[in-house]
C-alpha positions as CSV (number, residue, x, y, z in Angstrom):
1,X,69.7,87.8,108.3
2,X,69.0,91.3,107.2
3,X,66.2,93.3,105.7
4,X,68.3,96.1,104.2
5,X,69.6,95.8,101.3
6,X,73.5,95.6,100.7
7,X,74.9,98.1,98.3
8,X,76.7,96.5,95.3
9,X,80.7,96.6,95.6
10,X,83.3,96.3,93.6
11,X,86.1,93.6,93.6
12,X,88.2,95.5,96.1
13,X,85.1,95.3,99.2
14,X,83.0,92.5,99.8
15,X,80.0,93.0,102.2
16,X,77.7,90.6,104.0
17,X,75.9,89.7,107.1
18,X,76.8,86.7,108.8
19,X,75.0,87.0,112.2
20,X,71.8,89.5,112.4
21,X,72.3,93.2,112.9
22,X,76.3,92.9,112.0
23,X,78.0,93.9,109.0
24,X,80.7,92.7,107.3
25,X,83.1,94.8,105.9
26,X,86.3,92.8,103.9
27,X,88.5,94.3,102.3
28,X,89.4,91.9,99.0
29,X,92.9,92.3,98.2
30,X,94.8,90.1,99.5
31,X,97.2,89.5,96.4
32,X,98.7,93.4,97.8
33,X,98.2,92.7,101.6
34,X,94.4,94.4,101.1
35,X,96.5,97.7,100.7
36,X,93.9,100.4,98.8
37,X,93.9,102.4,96.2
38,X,92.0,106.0,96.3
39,X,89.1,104.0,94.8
40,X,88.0,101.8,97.0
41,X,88.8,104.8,99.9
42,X,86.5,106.4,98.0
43,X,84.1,103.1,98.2
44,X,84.6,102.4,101.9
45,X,83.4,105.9,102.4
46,X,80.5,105.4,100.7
47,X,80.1,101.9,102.8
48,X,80.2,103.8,106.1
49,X,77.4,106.2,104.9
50,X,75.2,103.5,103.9
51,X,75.6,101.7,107.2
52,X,75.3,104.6,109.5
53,X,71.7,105.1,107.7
54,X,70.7,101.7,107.7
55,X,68.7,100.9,110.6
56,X,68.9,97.6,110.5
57,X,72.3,97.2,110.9
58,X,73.8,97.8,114.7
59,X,77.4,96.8,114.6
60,X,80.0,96.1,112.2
61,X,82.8,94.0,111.6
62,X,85.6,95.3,109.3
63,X,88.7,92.5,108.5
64,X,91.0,92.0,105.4
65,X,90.4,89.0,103.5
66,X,93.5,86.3,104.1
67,X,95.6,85.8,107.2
68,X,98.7,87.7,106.1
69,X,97.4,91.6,106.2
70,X,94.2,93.2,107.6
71,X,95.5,96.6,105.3
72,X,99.2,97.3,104.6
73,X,97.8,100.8,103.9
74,X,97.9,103.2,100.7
75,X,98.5,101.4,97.6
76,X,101.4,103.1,96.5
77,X,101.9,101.3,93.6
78,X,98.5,102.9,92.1
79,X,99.6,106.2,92.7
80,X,101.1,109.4,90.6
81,X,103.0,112.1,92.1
82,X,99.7,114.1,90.7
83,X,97.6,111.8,93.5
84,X,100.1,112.4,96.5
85,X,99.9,115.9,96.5
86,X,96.3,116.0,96.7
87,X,95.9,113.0,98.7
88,X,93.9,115.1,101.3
89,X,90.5,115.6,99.7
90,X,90.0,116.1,96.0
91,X,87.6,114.5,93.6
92,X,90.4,111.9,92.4
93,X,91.8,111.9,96.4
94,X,91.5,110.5,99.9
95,X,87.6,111.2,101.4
96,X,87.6,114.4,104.0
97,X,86.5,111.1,106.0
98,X,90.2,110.5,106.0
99,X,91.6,106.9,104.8
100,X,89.3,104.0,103.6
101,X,86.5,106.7,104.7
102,X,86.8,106.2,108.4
103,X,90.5,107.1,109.8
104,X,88.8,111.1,110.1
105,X,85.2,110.1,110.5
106,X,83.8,112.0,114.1
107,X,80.4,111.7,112.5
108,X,80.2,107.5,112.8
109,X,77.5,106.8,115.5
110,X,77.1,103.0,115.4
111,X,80.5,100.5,116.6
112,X,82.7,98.9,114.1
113,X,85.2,96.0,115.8
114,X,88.6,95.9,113.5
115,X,89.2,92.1,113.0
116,X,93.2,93.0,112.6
117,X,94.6,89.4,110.7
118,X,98.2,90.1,109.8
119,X,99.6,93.3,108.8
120,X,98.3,96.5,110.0
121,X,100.4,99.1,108.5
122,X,100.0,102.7,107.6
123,X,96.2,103.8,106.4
124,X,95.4,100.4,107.9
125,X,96.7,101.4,111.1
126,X,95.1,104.4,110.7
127,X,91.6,102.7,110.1
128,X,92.2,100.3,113.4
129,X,92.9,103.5,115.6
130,X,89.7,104.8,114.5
131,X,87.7,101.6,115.5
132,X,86.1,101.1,118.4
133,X,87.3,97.7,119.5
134,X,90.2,95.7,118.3
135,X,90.4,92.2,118.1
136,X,94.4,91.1,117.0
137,X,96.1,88.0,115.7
138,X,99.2,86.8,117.8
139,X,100.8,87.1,114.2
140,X,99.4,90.7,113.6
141,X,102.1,93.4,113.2
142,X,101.5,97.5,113.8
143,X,103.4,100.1,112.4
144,X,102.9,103.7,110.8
145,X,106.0,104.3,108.1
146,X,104.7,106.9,106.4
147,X,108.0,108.6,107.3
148,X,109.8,106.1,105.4
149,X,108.3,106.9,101.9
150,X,108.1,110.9,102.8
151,X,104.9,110.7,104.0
152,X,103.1,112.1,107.6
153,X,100.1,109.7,109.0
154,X,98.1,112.5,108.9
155,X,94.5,111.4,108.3
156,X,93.9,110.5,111.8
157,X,96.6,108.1,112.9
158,X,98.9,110.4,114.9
159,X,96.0,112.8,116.1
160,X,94.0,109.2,117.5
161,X,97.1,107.8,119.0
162,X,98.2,110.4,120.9
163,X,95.2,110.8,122.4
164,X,95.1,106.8,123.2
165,X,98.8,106.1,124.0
166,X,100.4,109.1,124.9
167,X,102.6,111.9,123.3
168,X,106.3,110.4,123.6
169,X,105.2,106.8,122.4
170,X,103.3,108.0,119.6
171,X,106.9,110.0,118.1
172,X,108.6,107.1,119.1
173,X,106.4,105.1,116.7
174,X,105.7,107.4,113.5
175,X,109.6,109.1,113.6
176,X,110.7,105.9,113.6
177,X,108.5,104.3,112.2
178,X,109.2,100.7,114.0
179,X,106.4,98.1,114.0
180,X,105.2,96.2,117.0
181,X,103.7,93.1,118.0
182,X,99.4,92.9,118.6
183,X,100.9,92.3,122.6
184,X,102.4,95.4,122.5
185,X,99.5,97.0,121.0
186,X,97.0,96.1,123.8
187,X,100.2,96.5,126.5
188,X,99.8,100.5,124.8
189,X,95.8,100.2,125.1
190,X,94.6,100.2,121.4
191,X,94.4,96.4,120.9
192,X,91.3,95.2,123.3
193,X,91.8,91.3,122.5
194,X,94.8,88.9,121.3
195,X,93.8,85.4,119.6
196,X,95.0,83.0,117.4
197,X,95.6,83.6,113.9
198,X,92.6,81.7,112.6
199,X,90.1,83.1,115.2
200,X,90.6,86.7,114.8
201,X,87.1,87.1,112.9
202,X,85.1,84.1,114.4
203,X,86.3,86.6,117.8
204,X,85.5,89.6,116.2
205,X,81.5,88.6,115.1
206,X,81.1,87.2,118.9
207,X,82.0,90.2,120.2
208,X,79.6,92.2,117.6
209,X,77.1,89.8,118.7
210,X,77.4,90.2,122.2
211,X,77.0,93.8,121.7
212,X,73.8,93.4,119.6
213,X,72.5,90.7,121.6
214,X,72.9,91.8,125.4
215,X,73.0,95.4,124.6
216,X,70.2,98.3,123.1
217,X,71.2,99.6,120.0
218,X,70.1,102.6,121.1
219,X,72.0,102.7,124.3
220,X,75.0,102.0,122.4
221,X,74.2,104.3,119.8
222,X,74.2,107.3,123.1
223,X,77.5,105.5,124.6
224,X,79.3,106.0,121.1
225,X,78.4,109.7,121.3
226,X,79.5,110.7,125.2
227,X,82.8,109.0,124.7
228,X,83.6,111.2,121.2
229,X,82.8,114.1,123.0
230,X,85.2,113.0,125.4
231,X,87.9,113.5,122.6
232,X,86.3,116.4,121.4
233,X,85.5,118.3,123.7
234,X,88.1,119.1,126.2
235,X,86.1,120.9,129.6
236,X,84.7,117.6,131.5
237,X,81.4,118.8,132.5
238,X,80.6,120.1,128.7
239,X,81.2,116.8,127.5
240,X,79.2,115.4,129.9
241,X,76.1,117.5,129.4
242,X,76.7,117.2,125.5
243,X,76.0,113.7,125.8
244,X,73.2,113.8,127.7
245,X,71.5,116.5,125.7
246,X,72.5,114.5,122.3
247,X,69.8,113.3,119.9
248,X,71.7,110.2,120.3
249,X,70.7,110.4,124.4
250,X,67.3,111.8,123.0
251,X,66.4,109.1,120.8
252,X,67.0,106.4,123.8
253,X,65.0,107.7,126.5
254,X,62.0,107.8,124.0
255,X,62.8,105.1,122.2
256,X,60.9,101.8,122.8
257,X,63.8,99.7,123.9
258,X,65.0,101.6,127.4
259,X,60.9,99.8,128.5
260,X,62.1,96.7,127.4
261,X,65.4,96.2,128.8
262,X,64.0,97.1,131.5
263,X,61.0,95.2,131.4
264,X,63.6,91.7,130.5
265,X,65.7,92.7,133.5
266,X,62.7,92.6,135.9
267,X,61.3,89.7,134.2
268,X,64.4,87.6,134.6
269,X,64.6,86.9,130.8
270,X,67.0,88.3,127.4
271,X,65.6,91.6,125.7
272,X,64.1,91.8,122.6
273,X,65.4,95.2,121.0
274,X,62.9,96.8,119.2
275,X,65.7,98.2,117.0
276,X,67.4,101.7,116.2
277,X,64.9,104.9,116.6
278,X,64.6,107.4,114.3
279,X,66.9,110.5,115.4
């Protein structure tokens, strides 16, 4: 299905690759609603690295094993008071690419699709707000409580969902910390799709191979990039040029596959990407 090479995990991750080009990410922990310990943060971070290098890989697909949680968040059970204090970066801490390695993590040029089965609490809401699509369970439940434990979401969570729900309904959710249902969620705009309990990852993988099927990595690749600069960059016409001037834009207009999709489209037939160029 693949010809890279997975990394070897521990019993907290389990990777694979069930269609070609996508990338599996579970979480393996369902015995404490996949919540993780700085460890396998630590892990995922070094998952995300490996994925955004390997060229064979164009999408990925990151779920929680089990139908009750897709991550309940920080395993507080695992921590010291030592831990919380430096939870933000450290050598024994959270990865400067915020929780589970992707909650803070601009630098991510390739899609990952949250498969969100149960539970989505805390660093796992966190991680969902960072994804770039967001397929729900009718069962899954939202909620950020850091507030309850004396905590702030502050790897990501609140900075993302402002930015995709809007000032007053992002307090409303993090002061009180109240949970909500996945139809809320996409009512509020960061839940794309709501499915049964026992599709949520079948759904996931046929979105992911949608996108690798129909679509250039490479265009994607330069999509990714012109809509972070949208929340990076606030001037409109910056952003704009930013993304056009991006290796990401770069590495599509000289890449091999914008001639083929536009060679399939003429010839009335499916493209055959070439795969990811070199940036």
């Amino acid at each position: 299905m693949s010809t890279t090479k997975l990394p070897q995990t521990s019993t907290d991750i389990r990777l694979s690759v069930p269609v070609p080009h996508v990338l599996l990410v579970t979480i393996t922990r369902a015995s404490a609603l996949n919540a993780l310990p700085m460890t396998a943060q630590r892990e995922l971070d070094r998952i995300w690295t490996f994925y955004e290098n390997a060229d064979d890989l164009w999408c990925a697909v990151f779920t929680g094993e089990g139908t009750q949680a897709f991550c309940a968040g920080q395993d507080l059970k695992s921590l010291s008071m030592g831990t919380v204090s430096s939870a933000w970066g450290g050598e024994d801490g959270q990865p400067k690419t915020g929780f589970g390695g992707i909650s803070c993590r601009a630098s991510l040029s390739k899609p990952v699709i949250a498969a969100i089965n149960g539970i989505c609490f805390g660093g796992g809401m966190e991680m969902a707000l960072a994804c770039d699509y967001v397929v729900a369970g009718r069962h899954a439940k939202f909620a950020m409580p850091e507030t309850k434990v004396g905590l702030a979401a502050l790897a990501g969570g609140v900075v993302m969902m402002v930015r995709s729900c809007g000032y007053q309904r992002t307090m409303e959710f993090v002061m009180t910390g109240r949970s909500i249902t996945a139809d809320t969620g996409k009512e509020w705009g960061f839940v794309n799709e709501v499915v049964d309990k026992d599709k949520v990852l079948e759904r996931a993988l046929e979105v992911a191979n949608e996108i690798t099927t129909n679509s250039s990595p490479d265009a994607v690749r330069a999509t990714k990039k012109g809509a972070l600069l949208s929340l990076q960059v606030g001037d409109f016409q910056e952003a704009t040029w930013k993304g056009q001037q991006s290796k990401e834009s770069k590495a599509m207009l000289t890449g091999k596959d914008l001639a083929e999709g536009v060679a399939a489209f003429v010839g009335k037939r499916a493209p055959k990407w070439k795969g990811l160029s070199k940036l």
